[in-house]
LUMLOPA-567044 format. One line per 2 residues: number of its first residue (from 1); their letters; for each residue x, y, z of N, C-alpha, C, O, CB. Coordinates in nm, 4 decimals. Glycine has a CB too. Layout:
REM residues N
NUM	A	X/Y/Z/X/Y/Z/X/Y/Z/X/Y/Z/X/Y/Z | ...
REM end
This chain:
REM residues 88
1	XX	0.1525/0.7220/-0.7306/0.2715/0.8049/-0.7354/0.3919/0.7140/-0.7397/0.4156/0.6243/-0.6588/0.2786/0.9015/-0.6145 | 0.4707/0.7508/-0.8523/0.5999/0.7168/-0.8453/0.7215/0.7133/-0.7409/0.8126/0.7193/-0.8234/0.6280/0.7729/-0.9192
3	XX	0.7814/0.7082/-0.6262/0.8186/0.7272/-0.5666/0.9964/0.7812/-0.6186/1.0690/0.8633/-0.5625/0.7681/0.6359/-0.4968 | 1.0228/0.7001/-0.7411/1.1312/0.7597/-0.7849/1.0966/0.9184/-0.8553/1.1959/0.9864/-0.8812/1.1954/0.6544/-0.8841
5	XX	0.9802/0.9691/-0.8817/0.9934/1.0604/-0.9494/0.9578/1.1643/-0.8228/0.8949/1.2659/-0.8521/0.9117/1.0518/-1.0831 | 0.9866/1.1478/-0.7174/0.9303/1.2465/-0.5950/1.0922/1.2923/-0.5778/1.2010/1.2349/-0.5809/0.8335/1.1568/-0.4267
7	XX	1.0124/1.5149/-0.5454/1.1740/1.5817/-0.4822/1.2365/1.5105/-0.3319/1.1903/1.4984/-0.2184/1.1473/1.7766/-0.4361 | 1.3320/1.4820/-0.3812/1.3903/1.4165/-0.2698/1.4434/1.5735/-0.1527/1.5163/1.5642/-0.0540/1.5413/1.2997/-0.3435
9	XX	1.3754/1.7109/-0.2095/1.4033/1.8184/-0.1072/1.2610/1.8142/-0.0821/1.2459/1.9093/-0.0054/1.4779/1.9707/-0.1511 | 1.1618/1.7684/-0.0980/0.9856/1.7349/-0.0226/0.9638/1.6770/0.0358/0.9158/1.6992/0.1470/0.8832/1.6969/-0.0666
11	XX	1.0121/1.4833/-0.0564/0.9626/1.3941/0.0260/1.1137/1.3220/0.1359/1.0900/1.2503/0.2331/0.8753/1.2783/-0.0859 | 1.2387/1.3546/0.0999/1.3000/1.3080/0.1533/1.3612/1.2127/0.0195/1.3479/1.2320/-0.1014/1.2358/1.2661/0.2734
13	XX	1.4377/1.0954/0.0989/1.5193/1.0195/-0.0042/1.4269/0.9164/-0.0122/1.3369/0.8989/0.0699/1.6739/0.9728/0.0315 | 1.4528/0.8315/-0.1336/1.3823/0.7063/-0.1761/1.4192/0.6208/-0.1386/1.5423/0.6208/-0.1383/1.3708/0.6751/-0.2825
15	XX	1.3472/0.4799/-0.0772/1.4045/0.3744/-0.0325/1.3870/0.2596/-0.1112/1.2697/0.2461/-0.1462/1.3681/0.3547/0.0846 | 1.4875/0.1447/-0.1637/1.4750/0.0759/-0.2595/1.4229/-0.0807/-0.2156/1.5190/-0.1576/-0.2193/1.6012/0.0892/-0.3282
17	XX	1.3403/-0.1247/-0.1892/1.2696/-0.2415/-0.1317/1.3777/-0.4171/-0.1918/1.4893/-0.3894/-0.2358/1.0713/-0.2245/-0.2124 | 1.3626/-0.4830/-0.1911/1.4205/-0.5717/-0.2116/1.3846/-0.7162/-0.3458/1.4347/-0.8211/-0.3866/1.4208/-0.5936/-0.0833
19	XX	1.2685/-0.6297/-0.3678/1.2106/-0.6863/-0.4832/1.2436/-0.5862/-0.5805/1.2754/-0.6347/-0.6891/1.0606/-0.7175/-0.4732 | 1.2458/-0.4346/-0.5727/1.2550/-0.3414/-0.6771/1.1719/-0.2085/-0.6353/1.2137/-0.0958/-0.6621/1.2016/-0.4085/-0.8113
21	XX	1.0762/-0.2276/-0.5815/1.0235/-0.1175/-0.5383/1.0444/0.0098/-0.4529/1.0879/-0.0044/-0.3386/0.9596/-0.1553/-0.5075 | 1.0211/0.1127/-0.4926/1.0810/0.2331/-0.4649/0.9370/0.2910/-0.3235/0.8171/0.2730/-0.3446/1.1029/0.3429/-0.6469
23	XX	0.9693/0.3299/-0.2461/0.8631/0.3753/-0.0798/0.9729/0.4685/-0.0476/1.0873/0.4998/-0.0806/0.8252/0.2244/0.0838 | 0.8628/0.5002/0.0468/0.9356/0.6645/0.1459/1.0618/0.5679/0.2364/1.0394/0.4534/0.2755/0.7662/0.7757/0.3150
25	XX	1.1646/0.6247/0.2533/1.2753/0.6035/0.3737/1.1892/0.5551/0.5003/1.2342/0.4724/0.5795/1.3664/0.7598/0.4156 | 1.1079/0.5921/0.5086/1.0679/0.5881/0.6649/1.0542/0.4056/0.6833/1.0896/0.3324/0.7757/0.8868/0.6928/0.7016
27	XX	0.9910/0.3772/0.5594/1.0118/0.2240/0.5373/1.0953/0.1568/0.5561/1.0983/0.0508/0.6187/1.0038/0.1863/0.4482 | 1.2125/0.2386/0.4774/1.3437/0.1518/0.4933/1.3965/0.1213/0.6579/1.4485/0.0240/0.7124/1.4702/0.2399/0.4098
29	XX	1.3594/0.2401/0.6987/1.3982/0.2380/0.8700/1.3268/0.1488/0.8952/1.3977/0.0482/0.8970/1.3703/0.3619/0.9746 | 1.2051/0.1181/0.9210/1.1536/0.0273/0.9735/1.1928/-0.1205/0.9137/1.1867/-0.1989/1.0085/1.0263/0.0616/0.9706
31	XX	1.2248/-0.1787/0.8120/1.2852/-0.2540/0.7665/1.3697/-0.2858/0.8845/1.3507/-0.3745/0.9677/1.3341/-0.2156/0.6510 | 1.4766/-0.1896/0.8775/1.5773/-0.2048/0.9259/1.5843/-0.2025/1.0813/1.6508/-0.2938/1.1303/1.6451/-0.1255/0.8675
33	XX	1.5334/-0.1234/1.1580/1.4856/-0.1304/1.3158/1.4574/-0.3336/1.3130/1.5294/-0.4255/1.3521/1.2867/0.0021/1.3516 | 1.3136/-0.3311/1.2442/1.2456/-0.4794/1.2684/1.3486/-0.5980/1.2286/1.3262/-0.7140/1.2634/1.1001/-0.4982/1.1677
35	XX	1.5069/-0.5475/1.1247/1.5458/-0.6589/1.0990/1.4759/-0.7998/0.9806/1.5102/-0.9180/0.9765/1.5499/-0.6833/1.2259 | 1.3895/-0.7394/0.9119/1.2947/-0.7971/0.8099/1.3753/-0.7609/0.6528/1.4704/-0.6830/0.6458/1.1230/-0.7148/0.8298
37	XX	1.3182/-0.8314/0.5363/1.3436/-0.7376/0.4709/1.1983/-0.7852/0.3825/1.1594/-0.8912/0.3335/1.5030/-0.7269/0.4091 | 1.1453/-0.6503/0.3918/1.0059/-0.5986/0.3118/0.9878/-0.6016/0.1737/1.0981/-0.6191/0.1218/0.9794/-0.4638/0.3332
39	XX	0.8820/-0.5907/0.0738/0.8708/-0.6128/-0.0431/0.7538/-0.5034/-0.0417/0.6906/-0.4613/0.0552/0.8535/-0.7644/-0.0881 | 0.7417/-0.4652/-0.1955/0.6390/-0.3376/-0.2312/0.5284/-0.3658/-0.1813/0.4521/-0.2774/-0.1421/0.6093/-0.3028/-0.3776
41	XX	0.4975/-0.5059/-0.1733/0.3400/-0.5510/-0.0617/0.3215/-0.4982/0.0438/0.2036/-0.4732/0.0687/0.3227/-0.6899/-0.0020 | 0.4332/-0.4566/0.1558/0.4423/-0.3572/0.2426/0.4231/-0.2304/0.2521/0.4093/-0.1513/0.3454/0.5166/-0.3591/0.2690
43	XX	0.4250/-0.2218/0.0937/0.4035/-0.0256/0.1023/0.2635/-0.0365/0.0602/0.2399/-0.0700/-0.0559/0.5145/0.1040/-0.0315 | 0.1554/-0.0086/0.1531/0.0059/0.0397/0.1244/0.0174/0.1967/0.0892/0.1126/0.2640/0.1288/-0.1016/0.0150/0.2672
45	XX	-0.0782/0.2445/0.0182/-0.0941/0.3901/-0.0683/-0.2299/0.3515/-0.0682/-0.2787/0.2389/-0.0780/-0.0104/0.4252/-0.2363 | -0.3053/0.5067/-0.0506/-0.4215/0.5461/-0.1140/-0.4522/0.5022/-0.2302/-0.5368/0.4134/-0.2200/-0.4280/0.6594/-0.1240
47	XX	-0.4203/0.5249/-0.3435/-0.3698/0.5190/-0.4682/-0.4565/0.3334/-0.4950/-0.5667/0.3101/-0.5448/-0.1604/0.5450/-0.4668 | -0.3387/0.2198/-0.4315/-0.3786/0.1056/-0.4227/-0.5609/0.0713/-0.3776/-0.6533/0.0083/-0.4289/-0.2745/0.0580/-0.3287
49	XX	-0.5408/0.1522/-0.2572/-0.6587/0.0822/-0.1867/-0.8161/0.0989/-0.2542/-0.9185/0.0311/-0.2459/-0.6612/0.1443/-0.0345 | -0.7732/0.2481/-0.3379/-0.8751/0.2803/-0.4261/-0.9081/0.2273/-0.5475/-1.0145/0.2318/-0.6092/-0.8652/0.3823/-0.4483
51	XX	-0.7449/0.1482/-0.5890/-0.7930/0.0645/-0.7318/-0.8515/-0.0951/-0.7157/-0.9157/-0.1710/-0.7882/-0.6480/0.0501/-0.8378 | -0.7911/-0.1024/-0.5761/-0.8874/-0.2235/-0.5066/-1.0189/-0.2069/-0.5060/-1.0821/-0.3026/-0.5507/-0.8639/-0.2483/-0.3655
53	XX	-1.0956/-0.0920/-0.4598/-1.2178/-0.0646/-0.4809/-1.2813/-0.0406/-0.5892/-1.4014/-0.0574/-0.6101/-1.2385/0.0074/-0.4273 | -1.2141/-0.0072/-0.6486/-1.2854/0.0308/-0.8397/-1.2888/-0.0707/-0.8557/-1.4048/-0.1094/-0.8702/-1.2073/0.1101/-0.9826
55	XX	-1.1726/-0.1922/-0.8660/-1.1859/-0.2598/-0.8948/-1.2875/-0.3694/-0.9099/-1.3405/-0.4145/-1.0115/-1.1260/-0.2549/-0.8714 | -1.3051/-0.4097/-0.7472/-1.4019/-0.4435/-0.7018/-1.5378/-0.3999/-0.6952/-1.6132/-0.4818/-0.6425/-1.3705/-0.4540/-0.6282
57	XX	-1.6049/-0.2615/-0.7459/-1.7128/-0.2703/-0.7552/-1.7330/-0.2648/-0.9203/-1.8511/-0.2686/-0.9547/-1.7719/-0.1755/-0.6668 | -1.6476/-0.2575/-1.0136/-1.6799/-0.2833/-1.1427/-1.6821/-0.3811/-1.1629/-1.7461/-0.4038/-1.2656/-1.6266/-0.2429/-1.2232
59	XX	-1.6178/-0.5197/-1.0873/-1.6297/-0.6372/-1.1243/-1.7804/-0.6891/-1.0300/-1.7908/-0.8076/-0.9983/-1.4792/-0.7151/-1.0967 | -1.8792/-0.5979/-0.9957/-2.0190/-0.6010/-0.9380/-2.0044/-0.6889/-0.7940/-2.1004/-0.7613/-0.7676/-2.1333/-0.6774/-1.0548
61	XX	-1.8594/-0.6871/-0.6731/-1.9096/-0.7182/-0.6291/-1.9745/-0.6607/-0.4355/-2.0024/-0.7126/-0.3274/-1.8531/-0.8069/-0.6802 | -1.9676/-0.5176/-0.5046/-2.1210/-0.4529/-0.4251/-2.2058/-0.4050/-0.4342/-2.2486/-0.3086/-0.3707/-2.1367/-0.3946/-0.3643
63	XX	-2.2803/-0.5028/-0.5739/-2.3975/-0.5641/-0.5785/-2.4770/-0.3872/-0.6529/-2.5939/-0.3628/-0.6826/-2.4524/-0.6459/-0.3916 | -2.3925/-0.3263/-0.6580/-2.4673/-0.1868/-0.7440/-2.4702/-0.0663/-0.6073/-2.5003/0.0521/-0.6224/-2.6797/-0.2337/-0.8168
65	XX	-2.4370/-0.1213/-0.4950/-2.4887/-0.0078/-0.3690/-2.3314/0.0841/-0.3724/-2.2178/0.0410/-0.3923/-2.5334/-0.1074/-0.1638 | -2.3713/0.2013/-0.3493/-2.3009/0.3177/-0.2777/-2.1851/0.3043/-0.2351/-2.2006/0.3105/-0.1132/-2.3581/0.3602/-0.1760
67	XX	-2.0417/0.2849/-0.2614/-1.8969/0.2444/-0.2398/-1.8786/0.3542/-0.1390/-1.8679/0.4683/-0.1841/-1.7869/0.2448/-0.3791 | -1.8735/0.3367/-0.0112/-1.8453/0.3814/0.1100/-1.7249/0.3621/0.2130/-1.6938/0.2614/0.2767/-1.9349/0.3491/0.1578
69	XX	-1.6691/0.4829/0.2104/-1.5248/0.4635/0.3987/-1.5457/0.3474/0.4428/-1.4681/0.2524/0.4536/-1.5538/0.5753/0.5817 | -1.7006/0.3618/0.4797/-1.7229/0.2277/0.6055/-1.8250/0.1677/0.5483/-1.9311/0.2301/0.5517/-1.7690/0.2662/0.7799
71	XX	-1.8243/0.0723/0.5005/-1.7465/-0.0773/0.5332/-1.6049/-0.0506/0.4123/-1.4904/-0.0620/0.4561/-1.8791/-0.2585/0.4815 | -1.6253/-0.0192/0.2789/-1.5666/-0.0435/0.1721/-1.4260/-0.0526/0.1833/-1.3478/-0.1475/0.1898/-1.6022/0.0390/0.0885
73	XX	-1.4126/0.0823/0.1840/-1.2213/0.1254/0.1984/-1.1920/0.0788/0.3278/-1.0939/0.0071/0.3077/-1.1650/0.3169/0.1959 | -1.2240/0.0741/0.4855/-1.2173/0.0323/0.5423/-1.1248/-0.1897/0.5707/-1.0289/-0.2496/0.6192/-1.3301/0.0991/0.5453
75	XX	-1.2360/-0.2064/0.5047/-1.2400/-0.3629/0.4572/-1.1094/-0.4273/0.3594/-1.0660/-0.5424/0.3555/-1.3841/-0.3785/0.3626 | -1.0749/-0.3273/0.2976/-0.9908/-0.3090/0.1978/-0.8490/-0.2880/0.2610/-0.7525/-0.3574/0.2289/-1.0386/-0.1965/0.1117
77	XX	-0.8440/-0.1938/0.3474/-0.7063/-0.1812/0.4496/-0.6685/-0.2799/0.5368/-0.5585/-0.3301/0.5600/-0.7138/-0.0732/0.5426 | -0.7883/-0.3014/0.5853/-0.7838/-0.4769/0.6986/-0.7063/-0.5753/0.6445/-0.6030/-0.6329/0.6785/-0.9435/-0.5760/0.7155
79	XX	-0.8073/-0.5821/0.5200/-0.7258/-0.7566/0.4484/-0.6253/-0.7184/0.3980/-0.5424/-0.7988/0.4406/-0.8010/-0.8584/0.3146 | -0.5875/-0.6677/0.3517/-0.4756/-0.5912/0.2988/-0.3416/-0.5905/0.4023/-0.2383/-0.6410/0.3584/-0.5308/-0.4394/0.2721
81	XX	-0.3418/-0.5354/0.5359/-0.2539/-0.5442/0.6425/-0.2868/-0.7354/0.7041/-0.1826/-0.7990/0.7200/-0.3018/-0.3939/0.7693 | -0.3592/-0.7776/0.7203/-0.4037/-0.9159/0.7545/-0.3166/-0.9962/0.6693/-0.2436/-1.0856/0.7120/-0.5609/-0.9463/0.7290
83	XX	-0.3302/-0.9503/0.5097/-0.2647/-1.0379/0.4079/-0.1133/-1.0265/0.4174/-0.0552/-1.1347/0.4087/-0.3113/-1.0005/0.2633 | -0.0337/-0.9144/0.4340/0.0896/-0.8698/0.4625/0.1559/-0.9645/0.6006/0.2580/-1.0333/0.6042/0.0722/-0.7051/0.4893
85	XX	0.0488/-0.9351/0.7126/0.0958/-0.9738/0.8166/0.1656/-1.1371/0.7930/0.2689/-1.1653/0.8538/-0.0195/-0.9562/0.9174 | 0.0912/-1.2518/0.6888/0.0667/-1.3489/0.7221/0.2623/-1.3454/0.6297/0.3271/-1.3820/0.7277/-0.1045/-1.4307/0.6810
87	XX	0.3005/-1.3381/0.5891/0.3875/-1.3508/0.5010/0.5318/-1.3147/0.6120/0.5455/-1.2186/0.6877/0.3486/-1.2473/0.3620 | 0.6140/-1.4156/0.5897/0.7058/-1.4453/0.7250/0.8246/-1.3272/0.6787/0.9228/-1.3072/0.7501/0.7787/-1.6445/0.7433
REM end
């Protein structure tokens, strides 16, 4: 989902990240509370975590078995927040 193309009378207003990327306000607050300033790497979506997984099992590597919550998508959110975290 586009975040610029969302009703701003649904989702609220759009928040503009500092690289270019468009996330919910609620982001921006937190940005701004923490005193950081965030990049679209910060905004995790469904959307992402699932093309991480397609991704990853079309490029075979789970091995042909059953793409599952747990471990799959799971595993996928971890490193994902792990990878974010490390970035100052």
């Amino acid at each position: 989902i586009d975040a610029g193309t969302m009703s701003p009378f649904e989702h609220g207003e759009v928040f503009v990240l500092e690289d270019g990327g468009e996330c919910d306000l609620d982001l921006g607050n937190y940005e701004r509370f923490l005193g950081v300033s965030l990049t679209s790497r910060s905004n995790l979506t469904t959307g992402k975590v699932y093309q991480l997984v397609i991704e990853r099992e079309r490029r075979g590597d789970y091995l042909g078995k059953t793409v599952q919550v747990v471990p799959h998508i799971v595993d996928v959110i971890q490193e994902w927040v792990l990878d974010v975290a490390k970035v100052p």
